[in-house]
C-alpha positions in Angstrom: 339.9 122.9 -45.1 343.7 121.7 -44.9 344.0 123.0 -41.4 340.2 121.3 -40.4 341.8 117.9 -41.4 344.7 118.5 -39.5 342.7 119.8 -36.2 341.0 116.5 -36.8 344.0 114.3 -36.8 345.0 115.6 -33.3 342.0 115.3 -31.9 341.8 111.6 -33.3 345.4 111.0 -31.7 344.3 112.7 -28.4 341.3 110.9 -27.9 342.7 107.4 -29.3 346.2 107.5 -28.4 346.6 104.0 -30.3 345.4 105.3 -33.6 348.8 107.5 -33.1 350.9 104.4 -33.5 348.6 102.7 -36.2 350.5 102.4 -39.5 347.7 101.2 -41.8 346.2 104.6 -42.6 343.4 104.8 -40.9 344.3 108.1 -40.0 344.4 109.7 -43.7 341.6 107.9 -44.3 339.3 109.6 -41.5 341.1 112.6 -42.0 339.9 112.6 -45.5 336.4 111.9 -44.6 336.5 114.5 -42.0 335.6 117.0 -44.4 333.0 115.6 -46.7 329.6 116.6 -47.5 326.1 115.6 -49.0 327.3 116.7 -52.6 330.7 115.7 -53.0 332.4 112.4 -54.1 331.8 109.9 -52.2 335.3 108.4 -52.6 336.6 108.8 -49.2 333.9 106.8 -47.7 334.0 103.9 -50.0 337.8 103.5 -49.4 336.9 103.0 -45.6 334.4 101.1 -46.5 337.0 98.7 -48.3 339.0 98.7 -45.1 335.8 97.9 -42.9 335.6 94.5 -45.1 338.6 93.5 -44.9 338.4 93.8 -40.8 335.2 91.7 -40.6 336.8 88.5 -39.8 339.0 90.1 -36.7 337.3 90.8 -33.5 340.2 93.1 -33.0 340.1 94.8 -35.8 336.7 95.6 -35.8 337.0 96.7 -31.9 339.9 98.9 -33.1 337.8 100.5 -35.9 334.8 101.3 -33.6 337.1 103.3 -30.9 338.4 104.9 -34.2 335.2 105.7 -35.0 334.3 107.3 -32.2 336.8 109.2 -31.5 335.7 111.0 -34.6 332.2 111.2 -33.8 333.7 113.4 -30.9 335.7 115.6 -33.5 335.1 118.5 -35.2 334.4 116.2 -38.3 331.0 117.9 -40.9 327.5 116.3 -39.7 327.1 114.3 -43.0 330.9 113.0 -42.2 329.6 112.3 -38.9 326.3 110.7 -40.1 328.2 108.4 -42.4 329.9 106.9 -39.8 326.7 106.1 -37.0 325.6 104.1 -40.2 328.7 102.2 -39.9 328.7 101.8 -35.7 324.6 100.4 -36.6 327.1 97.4 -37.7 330.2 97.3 -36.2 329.2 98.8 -32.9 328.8 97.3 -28.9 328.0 98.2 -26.4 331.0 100.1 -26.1 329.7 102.6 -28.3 326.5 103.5 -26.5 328.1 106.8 -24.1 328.8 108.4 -27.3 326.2 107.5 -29.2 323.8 108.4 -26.4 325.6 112.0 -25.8 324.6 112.7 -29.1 321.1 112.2 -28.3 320.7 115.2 -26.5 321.8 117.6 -29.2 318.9 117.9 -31.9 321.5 118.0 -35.0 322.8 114.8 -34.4 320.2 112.9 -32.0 318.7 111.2 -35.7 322.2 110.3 -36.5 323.6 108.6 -32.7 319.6 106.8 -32.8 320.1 105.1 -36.2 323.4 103.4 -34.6 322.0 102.8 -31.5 318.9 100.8 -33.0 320.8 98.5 -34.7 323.4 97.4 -31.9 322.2 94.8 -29.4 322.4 94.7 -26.0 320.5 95.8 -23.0 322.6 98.5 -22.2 321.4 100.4 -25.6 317.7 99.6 -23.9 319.1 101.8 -21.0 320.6 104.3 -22.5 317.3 104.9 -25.1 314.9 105.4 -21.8 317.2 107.6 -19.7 317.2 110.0 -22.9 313.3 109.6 -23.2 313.1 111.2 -19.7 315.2 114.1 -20.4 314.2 114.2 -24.4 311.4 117.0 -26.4 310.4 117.5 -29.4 311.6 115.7 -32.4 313.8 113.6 -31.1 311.7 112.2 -28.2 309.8 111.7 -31.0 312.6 109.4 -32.5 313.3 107.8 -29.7 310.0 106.2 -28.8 309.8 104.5 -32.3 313.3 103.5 -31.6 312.4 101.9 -28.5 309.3 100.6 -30.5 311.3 99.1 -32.8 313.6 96.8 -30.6 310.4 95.8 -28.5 312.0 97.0 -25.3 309.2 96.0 -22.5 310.7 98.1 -19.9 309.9 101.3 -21.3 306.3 100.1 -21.5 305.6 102.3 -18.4 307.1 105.5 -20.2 305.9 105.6 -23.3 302.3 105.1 -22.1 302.9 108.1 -19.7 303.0 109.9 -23.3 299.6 109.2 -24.3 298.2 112.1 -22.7 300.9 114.2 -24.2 300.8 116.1 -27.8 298.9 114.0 -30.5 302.3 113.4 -32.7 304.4 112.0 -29.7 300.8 110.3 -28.4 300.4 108.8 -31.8 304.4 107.6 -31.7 304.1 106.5 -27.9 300.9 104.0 -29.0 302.6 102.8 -31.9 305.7 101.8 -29.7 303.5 100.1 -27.8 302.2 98.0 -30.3 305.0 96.6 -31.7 306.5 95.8 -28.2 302.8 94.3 -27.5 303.7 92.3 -24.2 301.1 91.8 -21.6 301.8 95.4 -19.8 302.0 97.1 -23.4 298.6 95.6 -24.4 297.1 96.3 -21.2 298.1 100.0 -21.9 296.3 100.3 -25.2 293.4 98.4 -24.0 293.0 101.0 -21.3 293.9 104.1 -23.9 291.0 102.5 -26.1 288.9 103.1 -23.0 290.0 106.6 -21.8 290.5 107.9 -24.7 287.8 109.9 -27.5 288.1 111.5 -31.1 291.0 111.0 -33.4 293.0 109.6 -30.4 290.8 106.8 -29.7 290.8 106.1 -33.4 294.8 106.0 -33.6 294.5 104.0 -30.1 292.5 100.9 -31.9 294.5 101.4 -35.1 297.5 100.7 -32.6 295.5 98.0 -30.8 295.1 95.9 -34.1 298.3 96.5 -34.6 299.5 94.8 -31.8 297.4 92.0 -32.5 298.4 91.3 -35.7 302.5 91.3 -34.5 300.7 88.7 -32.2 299.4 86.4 -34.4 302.5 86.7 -36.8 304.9 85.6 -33.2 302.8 82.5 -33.0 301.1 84.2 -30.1 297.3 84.0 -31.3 295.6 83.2 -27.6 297.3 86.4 -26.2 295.7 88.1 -29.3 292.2 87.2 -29.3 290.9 89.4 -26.2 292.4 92.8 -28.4 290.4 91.5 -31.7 287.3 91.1 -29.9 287.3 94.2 -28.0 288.0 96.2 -31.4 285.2 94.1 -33.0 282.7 95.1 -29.9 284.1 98.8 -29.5 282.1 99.3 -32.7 285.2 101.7 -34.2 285.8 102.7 -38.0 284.3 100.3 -40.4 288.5 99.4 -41.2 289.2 98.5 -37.3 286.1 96.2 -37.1 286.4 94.9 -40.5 290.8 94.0 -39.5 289.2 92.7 -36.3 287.0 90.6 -37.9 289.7 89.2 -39.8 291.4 88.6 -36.7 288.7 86.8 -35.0 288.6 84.2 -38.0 292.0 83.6 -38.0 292.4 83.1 -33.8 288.4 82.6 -32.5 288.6 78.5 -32.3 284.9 79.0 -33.3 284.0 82.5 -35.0 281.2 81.4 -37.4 278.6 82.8 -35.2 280.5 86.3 -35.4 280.8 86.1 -38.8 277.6 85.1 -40.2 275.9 87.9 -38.2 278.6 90.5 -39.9 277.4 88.8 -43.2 273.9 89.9 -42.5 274.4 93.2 -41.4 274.4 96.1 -43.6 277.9 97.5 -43.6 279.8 96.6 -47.0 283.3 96.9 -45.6 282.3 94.5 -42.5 280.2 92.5 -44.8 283.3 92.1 -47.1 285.5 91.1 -44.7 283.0 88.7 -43.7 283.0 86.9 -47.0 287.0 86.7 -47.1 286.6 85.0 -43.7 284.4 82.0 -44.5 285.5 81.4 -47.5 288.9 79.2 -46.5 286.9 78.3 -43.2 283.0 77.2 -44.1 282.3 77.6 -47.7 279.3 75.6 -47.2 277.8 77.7 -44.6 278.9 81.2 -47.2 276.7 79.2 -49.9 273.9 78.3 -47.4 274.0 81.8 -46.3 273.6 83.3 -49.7 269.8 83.6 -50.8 269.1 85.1 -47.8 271.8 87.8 -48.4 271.3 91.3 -50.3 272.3 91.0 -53.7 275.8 93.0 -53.1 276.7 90.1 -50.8 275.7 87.6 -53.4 277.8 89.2 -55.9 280.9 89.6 -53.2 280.5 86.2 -52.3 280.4 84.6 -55.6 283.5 86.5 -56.7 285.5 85.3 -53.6 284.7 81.8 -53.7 285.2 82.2 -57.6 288.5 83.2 -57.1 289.2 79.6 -55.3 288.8 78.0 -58.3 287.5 74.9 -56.4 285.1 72.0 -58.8 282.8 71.5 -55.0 281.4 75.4 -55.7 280.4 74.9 -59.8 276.5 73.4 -58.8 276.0 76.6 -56.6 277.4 78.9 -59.4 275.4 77.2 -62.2 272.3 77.9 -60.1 273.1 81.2 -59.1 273.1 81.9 -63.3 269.3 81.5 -62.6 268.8 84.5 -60.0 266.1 86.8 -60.7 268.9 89.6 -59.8 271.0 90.5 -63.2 274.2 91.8 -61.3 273.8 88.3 -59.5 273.6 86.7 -62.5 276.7 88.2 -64.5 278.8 87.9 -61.2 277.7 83.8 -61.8 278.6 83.7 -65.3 282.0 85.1 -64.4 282.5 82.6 -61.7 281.2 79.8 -63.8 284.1 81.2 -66.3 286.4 80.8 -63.6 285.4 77.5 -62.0 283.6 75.6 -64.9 284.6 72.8 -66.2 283.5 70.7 -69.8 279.8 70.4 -68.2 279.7 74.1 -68.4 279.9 74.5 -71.9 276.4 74.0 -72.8 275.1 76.5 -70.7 277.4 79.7 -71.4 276.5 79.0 -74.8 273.0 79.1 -74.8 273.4 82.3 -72.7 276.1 83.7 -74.9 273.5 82.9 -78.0 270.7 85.0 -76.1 269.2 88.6 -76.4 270.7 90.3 -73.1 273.7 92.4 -74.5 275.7 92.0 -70.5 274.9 88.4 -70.3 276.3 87.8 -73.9 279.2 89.3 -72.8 279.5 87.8 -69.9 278.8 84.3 -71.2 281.6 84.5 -73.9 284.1 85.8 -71.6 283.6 82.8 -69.8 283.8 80.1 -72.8 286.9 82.0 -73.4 288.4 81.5 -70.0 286.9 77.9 -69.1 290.0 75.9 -68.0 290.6 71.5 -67.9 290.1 68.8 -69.5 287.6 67.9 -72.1 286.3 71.7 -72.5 288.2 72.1 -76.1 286.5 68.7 -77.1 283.3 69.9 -76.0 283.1 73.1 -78.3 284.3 71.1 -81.1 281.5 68.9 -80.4 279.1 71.7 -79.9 280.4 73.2 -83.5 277.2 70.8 -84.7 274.6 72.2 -82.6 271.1 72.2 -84.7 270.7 75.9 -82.8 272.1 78.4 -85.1 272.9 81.2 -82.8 274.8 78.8 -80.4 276.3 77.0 -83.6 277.5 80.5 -84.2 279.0 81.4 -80.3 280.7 77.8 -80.2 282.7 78.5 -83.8 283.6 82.1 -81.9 284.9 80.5 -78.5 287.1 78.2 -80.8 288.7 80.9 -82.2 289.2 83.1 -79.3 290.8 80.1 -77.5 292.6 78.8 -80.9 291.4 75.8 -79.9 293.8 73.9 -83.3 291.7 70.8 -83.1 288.4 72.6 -84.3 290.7 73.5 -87.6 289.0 70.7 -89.9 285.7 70.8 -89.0 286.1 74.8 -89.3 287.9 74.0 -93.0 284.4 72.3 -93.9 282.2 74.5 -92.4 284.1 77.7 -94.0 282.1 76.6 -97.4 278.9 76.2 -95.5 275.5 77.2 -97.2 275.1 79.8 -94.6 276.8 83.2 -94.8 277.1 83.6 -91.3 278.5 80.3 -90.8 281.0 80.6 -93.4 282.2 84.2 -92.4 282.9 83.5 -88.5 284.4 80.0 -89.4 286.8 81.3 -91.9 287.3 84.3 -88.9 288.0 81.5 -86.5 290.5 79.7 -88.7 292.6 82.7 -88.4 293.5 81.7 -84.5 293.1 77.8 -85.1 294.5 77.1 -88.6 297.7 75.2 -88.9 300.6 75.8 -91.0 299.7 72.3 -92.7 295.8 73.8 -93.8 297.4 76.6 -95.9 296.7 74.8 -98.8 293.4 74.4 -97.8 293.1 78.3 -97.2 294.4 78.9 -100.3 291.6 77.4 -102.0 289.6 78.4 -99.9 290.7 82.3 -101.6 290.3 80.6 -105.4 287.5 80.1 -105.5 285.8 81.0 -102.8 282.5 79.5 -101.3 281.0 83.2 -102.7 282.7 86.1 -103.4 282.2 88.2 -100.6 284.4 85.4 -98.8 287.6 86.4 -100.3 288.8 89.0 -98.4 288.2 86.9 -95.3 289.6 84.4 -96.6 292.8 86.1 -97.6 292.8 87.7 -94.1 293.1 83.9 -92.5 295.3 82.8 -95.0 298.0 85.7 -94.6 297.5 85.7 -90.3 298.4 81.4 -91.0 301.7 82.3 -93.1 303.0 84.7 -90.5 302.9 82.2 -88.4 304.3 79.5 -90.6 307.6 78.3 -92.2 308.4 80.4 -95.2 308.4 77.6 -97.2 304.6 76.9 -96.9 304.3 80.2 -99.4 304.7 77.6 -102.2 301.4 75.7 -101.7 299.8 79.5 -102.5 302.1 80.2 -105.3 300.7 76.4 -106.7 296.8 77.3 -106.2 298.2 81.3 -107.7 299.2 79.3 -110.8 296.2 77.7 -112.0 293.9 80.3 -110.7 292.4 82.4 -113.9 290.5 85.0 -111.8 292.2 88.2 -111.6 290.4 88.7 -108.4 291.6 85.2 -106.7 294.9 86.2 -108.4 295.3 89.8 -106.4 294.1 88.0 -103.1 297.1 85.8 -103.6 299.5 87.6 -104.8 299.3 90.4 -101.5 299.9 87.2 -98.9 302.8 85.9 -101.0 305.1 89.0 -99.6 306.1 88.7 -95.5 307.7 85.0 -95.9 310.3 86.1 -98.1 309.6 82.5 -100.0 312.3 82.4 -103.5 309.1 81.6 -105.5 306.9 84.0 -104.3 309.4 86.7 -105.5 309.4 85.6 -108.7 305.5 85.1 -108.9 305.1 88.7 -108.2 307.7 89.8 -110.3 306.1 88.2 -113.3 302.8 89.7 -112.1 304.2 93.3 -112.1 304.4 92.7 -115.8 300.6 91.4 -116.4 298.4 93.6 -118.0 295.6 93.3 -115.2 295.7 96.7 -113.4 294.2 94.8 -110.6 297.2 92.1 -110.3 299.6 94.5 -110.6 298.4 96.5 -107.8 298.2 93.2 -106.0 302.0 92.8 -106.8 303.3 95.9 -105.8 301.6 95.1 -101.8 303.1 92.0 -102.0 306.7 93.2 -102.6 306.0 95.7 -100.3 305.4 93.5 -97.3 308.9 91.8 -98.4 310.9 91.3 -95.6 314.3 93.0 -96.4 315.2 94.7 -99.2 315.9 92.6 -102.1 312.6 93.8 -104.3 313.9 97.7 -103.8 314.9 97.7 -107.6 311.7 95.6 -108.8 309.6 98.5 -106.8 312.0 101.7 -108.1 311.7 100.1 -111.5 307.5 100.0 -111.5 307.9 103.5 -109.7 309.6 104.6 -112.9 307.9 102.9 -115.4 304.1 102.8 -114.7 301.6 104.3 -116.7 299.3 104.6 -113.4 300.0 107.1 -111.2 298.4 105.1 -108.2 300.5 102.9 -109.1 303.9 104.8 -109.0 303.0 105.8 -105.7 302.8 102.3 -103.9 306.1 101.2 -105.5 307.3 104.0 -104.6 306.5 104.1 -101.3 307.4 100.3 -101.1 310.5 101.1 -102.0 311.4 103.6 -99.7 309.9 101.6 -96.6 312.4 98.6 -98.0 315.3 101.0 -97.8 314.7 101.6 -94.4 315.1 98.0 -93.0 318.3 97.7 -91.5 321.0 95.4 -94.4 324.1 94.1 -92.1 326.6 94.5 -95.2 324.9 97.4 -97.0 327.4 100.4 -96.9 326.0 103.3 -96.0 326.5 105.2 -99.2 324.4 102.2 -101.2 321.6 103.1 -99.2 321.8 107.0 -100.0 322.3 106.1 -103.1 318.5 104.2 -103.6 317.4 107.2 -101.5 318.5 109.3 -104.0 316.8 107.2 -106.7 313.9 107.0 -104.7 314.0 111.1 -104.3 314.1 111.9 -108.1 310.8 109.9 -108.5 309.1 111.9 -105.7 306.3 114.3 -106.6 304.3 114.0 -103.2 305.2 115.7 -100.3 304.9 112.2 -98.6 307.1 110.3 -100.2 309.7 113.1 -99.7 309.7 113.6 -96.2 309.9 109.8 -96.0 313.4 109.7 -97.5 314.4 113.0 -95.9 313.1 111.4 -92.7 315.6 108.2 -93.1 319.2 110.1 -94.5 320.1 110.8 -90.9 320.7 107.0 -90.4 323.6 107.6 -92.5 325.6 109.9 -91.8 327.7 110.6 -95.1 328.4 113.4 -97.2 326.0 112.2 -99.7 323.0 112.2 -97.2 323.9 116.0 -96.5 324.1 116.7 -100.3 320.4 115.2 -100.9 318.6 116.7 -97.6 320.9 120.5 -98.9 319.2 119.9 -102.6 315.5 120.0 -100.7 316.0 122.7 -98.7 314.2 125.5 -100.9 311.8 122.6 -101.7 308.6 124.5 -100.7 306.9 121.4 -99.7 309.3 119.8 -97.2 311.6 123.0 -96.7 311.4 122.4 -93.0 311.8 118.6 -93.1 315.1 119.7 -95.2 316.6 122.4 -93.2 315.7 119.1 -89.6 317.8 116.8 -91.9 320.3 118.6 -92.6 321.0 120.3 -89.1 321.3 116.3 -87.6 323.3 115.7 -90.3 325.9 118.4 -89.8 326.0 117.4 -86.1 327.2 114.0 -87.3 329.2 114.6 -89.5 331.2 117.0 -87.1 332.0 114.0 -84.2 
């Protein structure tokens, strides 16, 4: 390899004799890269990278780096060396740089490499060079070339690359691609005639290359020119995809294409039809709406989901009728629109719909209460909350809580100790989304005593989903209504929202309550602490564990107290922890409750967590948990 680089060096001084005389080590540097491949460290070409940078701003610098450059293209320097260095001619290089870069178009191991450079450096003399390799080129890299030539829109090798047409399908495929993107007067005339002459899979890529060009057209600001090309692919009567992008052509450069479009809107082909509909829409959504009843009912649906989409207030009166087609599918795509588009008006009628028998249409008609957007809609439901029909009554209190619309919290409050069941239960349902931390209280009592006693879990439900989302201090108004509440029932129901808050009072309300004699409140207890958010009732839990004369109960604390002792404590030594782990383990007789410490002694990695996971390892039940434990822990304890 040493005498490689060395070759190399000569041949650099040889072919550049003032890289000889250079002094800034550009010649260690290529040597260095000389040799490099695919897989090895790239560090030889970042450091000329680094040199490349700090040339940019001089003109001779730069000049003086590209003959250095390629000079080693012309060494005996590895092809991924070699390739590394075309990617940096693509942005140093001129136009002196083509004769090398075009010599190496002619061999097919580096033809990719001298194209990528030549692509990217400007200059008509790179034009040049590109076509007189076309004509002597084969294969692959003829191949490369056209889309090269493609690529810098070079109109003089128009003549050329349509020659190719009739050659091979890949390099007829490339040759019509070219074309497009150069798409000048002589290269659209070309495809228009390949369109023509041409059958099978090649007329297809020949219209694919045709709509091509037009669209480069229209995005150049050059829609006259692309006009003729759309229309002849919409009349050619192609693949449902060329007609369908022509037809979106023709609405976006025809002055006046309605005519065109509304007779593809009442053909029969969904893709044309489609496009159709995406067409109008921005340009005559009047004429779309006019158009509709007369449409099948796949249009109808396509078309009320486009203009839908619009969001715009003009379409509501034509959605609100559509609700009333005599065609379902019509009449859900409608409700979704109206969902979209509605507004306050639409209120009423969603939830009559939404109240009806037709399972779709239900569904349908709440998305869309859920999804109405602007002003006055919130006020509406809340106003509709006192319909005299039940079943809309009942859809109204639902949309409030799917939107947690917070204004309908009071009247929901009242209507949560209604005389009817159904009334109470989706109010106190809907309070769960809309109540605010100011109604716990209210909630509260709502739990002792409830409107009936099937209410209560509800109730709790809402009142625990309002304190997650409230101050930790609002936990007090329940430990008040706790207090002077004598049902053991209302009691429990309390007792197991007091916990996630972390509220001072709270803990010592369900402290005392571990200590009642009501099996039912002390259970109640035990989930409260349980749901405590770090680890401060660990001993109140171990101690019930311990003490208990219910076994159901010594389970819960138990496993309370193990899922305490495994939220992270910023302080807590490592050691404290195994040692609650440890308590915790001598009170295990379940198999759960055991793998659950073993399962949390590889957080700390001590020599006491590998003494209690060793002590379980002939433990028949969690033998295998033991022997996990231990292995991780061992691992540990060796870094």
């Amino acid at each position: 390899m040493r005498k490689t680089a060395i070759s190399i060096i000569a041949a650099l001084a040889w072919l550049c004799p003032v890289a000889a005389a250079q002094t800034n080590g550009w010649d260690a540097l290529l040597a260095k890269a000389a040799t490099w491949n695919y897989d090895q460290d790239r560090g030889p070409l970042r450091a000329i990278t680094v040199e490349m940078q700090k040339a940019q701003a001089s003109v001779p610098q730069t000049r003086e780096i590209e003959r250095r450059f390629l000079a080693f293209l012309q060494s005996g320097a590895t092809t991924a060396a070699k390739d590394f260095i075309c990617r940096q001619l693509g942005v140093i290089g001129s136009e002196a740089s083509v004769p090398v870069l075009a010599a190496m178009l002619n061999n097919a191991g580096t033809a990719d490499l001298g194209r990528y450079a030549l692509e990217r450096i400007p200059g008509p003399a790179v034009d040049r060079a590109l076509r007189e390799a076309l004509a002597r080129s084969s294969g692959r890299p003829r191949i490369g070339i056209v889309n090269t030539l493609g690529r810098r829109r070079d109109a003089a090798s128009v003549t050329a690359l349509a020659g190719l047409i009739s050659a091979d399908a890949t390099t007829a495929g490339a040759a019509l691609a070219a074309l497009a993107e150069i798409a000048d007067p002589s290269a659209v005339k070309a495809l228009s005639e390949a369109l023509v002459k041409s059958a099978g899979a090649l007329r297809l890529t020949a219209a694919e290359a045709g709509l091509k060009a037009a669209d480069n057209l229209v995005e150049r600001g050059r829609k006259s020119e692309a006009l003729p090309i759309y229309r002849q692919l919409h009349a050619a009567g192609d693949s449902l995809e060329i007609r369908a992008g022509a037809l979106r052509g023709l609405a976006a450069t025809d002055p006046r294409p309605e005519a065109v479009l509304v007779e593809a809107l009442l053909g029969n082909d969904a893709a044309i039809q489609a496009a159709a509909v995406r067409a109008l829409a921005p340009l005559s959504s009047k004429l779309l709406l006019s158009e509709m009843p007369r449409l099948s009912e796949a249009a109808q649906v396509r078309i009320l989901g486009t203009l839908a989409e619009r969001r715009e207030p003009s379409f509501l009166p034509a959605f609100s009728s559509a609700i009333g087609s005599s065609s379902k599918p019509v009449r859900l795509a409608a409700l979704e629109a109206v969902g979209i588009a509605g507004d306050a008006s639409s209120v009423a009628v969603l939830a009559a719909i939404a109240a009806g028998d037709d399972e779709a249409e239900r569904t349908a008609a709440r998305a869309g209460l859920a999804s109405l957007a602007g002003k006055g809609v919130d006020q509406k439901l809340v106003d509709g909350l006192a319909d005299r029909d039940l079943k809309t009554r009942l859809e109204m209190i639902r949309a409030v809580g799917v939107r947690a619309t917070a204004m309908a919290a009071p009247v929901l409050m009242q209507m949560a100790r209604d005389e009817n069941n159904d009334i109470r239960r989706e109010s106190l349902a809907a309070l769960r989304n809309t109540a605010r931390p100011d109604d716990v209280a209210g909630l509260a009592a709502l739990v002792a005593p409830p409107a009936r006693p099937g209410d209560r879990a509800e109730a709790a439900r809402t009142l625990g989903a309002v304190l997650r989302r409230s101050d930790p201090s609002h936990v007090e108004e329940v430990v008040k209504v706790y207090a002077s509440a004598a049902d053991s029932g209302a009691r429990s129901a309390l007792l197991q929202v007091m916990g996630p808050g972390g509220n001072p009072q709270a803990l010592e309300a369900l402290r005392s309550a571990l200590r009642e004699d009501s099996p039912e409140v002390k259970r109640a207890a035990i989930l409260g602490l349980t749901e405590w958010p770090d680890g401060t009732p660990i001993p109140d839990l171990l101690q019930a564990a311990r003490t208990s004369s219910n076994p159901a109960h010594q389970v819960l604390a138990l496993r309370g107290a193990i899922r305490l002792i495994g939220i992270p404590k910023p302080g807590r030594p490592a050691r404290e922890s195994v040692t609650l782990l440890a308590d915790a383990m001598s009170l295990a007789r379940q198999a759960e409750e055991k793998r659950a410490v073993l399962a949390l002694l590889p957080r700390y990695p001590v020599e006491e967590s590998l003494a209690l996971a060793t002590a379980s390892l002939n433990d028949s039940q969690v033998g295998a948990e033991a022997k996990s434990a231990v292995a991780r822990l061992e691992r540990t304890l060796k870094r």
